[in-house]
Every structure is written in C-alpha cells, then in structure tokens.
N, C-alpha and C positions, 0 to 999 in steps of 0.2 A: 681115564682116557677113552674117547671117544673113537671109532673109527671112518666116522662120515664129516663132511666139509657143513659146518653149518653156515648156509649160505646168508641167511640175514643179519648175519651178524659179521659178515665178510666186507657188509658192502656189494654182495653181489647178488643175482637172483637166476634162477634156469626160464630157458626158454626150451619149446621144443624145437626139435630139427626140422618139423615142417612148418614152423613159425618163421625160424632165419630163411628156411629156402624161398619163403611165399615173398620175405622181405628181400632180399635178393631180387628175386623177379618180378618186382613191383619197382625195385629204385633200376633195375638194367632196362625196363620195358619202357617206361616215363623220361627217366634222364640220359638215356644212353648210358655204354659202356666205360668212358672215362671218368662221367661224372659217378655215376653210382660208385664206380671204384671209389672215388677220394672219399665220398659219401662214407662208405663202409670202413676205409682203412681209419679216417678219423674218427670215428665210434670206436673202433678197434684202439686206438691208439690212448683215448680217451680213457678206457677198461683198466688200461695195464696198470698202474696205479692199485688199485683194490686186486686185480688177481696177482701181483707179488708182494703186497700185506696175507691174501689169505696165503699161498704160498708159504711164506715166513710163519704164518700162523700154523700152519700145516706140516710145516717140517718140524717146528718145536714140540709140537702133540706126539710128535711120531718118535721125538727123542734124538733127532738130528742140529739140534740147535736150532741158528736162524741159515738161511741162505748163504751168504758169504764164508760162512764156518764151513759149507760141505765139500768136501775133495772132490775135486774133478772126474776122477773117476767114479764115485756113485750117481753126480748130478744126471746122465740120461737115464738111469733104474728110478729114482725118484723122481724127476719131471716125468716119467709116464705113469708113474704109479696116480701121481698127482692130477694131469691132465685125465688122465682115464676115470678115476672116481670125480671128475666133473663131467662125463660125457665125451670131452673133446678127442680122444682116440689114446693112442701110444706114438713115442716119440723115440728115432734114435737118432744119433750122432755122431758126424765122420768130419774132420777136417778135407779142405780140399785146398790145397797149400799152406800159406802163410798165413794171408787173413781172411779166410773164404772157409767159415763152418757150412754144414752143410745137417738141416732136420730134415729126415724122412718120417712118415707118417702114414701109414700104409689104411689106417681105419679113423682119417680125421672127420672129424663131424661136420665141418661145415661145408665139404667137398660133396656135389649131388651128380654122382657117378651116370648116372640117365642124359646128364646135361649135354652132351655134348659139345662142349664151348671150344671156340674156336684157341683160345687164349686162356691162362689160370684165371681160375675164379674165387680163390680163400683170403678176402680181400680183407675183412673183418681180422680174420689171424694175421694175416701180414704187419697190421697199424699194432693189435694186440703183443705181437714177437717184440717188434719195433721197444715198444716200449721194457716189457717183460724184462727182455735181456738184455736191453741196454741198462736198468735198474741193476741189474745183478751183476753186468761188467764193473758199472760206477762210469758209466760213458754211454754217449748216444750212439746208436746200432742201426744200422738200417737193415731192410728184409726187402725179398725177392722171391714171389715163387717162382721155380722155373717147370715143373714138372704137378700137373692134376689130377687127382681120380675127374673132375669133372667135363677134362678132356680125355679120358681114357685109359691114361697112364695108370700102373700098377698102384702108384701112391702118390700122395703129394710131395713134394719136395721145395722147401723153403733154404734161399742162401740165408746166410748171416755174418755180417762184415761192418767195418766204416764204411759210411758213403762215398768214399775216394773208393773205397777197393768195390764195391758192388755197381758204382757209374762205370768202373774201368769193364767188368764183365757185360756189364747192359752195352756199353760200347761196341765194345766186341761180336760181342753175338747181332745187334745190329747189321754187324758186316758179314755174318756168317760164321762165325768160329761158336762153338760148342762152348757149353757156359762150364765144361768142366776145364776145356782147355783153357778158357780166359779166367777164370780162378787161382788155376793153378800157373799161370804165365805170368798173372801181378803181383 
C-alpha cells in the first residue's frame, strides 16, 4: 500500500498554484467576471468525474472501502485527508438546517488571499464540489461560495444543497438576509 495519489493513473494531473492563479487572471481579465466564472466552474465540473474515481481509489488503498461504504461521520477526516495530500487544503463540515451543508476551508488552494476580489473567486471548486458530491449523494448538488480568503475572509466557505434549496438562499441574500439565515429558514 502506497501512501501518495498516483496521479496518472487517476486520470488526473497537478498544476501549480501560480499556474491556476495566472489562469484565473487571464480568463477574469479577457472575458470578464461572469464569463470566466462559467468558464472555470465548467472545467471544474468537468474534473469531478476522475477526482471521485481517484477518491474511491483512494479510500480502498487506505482500507476504507469505496465512498458510499464510509459513515458520515469519518467522511470530513477523510475528504481532508484526501483533498490535502492533492494540494487542495483541508475540509470541514457543518449542516446549516435541513438541506444547506456548509464546507469550510480555511487553506484551499485555489483561493489567492492578495486578490482582493470584490465577490468569491473558487470557481474552478465550485463546478468541482458540484459534481464531487453530487456523485457521492447519487443525486445532482449544486455549490455556492458565499465566503473567500480571496476577498479576505478567514476561509472559504462553499454551501452545498439541491438547487431549489441553494436558489432559495441566493434569493434571499439578494434581498439582504445573511446566507446563514436563508439556509437555515428553507
């Protein structure tokens, strides 16, 4: 048993962080900020696919089975374990009502803390989660950052819901209510 993610045989490959950031600021600077978003979340979303085969491959290595076999309660110690030994940070895990998880991310990689962007910037993770965890519910998932290191915030923070419950929150906050209060109100 091995203890490293061999990546070409995952299906996936590393970049560095100042490769994603330089691509970041090559698709916000040329196509503006909506378009590079969708730009990036569909790359992201595109990912999930092979990072929850390596995943799967990665939990059996480690002697956890596949995905679906792990209890809920280990799954945030091993999605960080996971994520971290590929670079992307540490991950943890809080419900915010009914259908409103909530990942914190205090050291994600793709977040460039200097940026100070007006609006989240982990757009690439967002299409990524998107898929990720919708694969591992067995249902489609949608993702929201609401909270950045690359607008300043402590960490990032990603909702995760159906997309009736995360439209209800974007709704909301919209109109001014705090995305915790509109989470936990739908």
């Amino acid at each position: 048993m091995t203890d490293s993610i061999q990546l070409g045989e995952s299906g996936m490959l590393a970049i560095t962080r100042d490769a994603l950031a330089a691509l970041h600021g090559a698709l916000f600077r040329d196509l503006g900020g909506e378009a590079a978003a969708g730009y990036l979340q569909e790359a992201g979303y595109a990912g999930g696919a092979a990072l929850f085969a390596a995943f799967n491959a990665w939990t059996a290595q480690h002697g956890y089975g596949t995905a679906d076999s792990i209890a809920a309660a280990d799954f945030p110690q091993l999605a960080t374990q996971f994520f971290g030994d590929l670079g992307w940070g540490s991950i943890s895990m809080t419900t915010l009502g009914e259908a409103v998880a909530a990942l914190d991310c205090e050291n994600w990689g793709e977040a460039e803390p200097d940026a100070a962007m007006e609006f989240p910037g982990c757009h690439l993770t967002t299409g990524m989660f998107a898929d990720f965890f919708g694969r591992l519910a067995g249902t489609p998932m949608a993702v929201m950052e609401v909270e950045c290191r690359s607008m300043g915030s402590p960490h990032c923070r990603f909702l995760l819901g159906n997309a009736e419950s995360l439209h209800h929150v974007f709704e909301e906050m919209s109109r001014g209510v705090a995305y915790t209060d509109a989470a936990t109100a739908g």
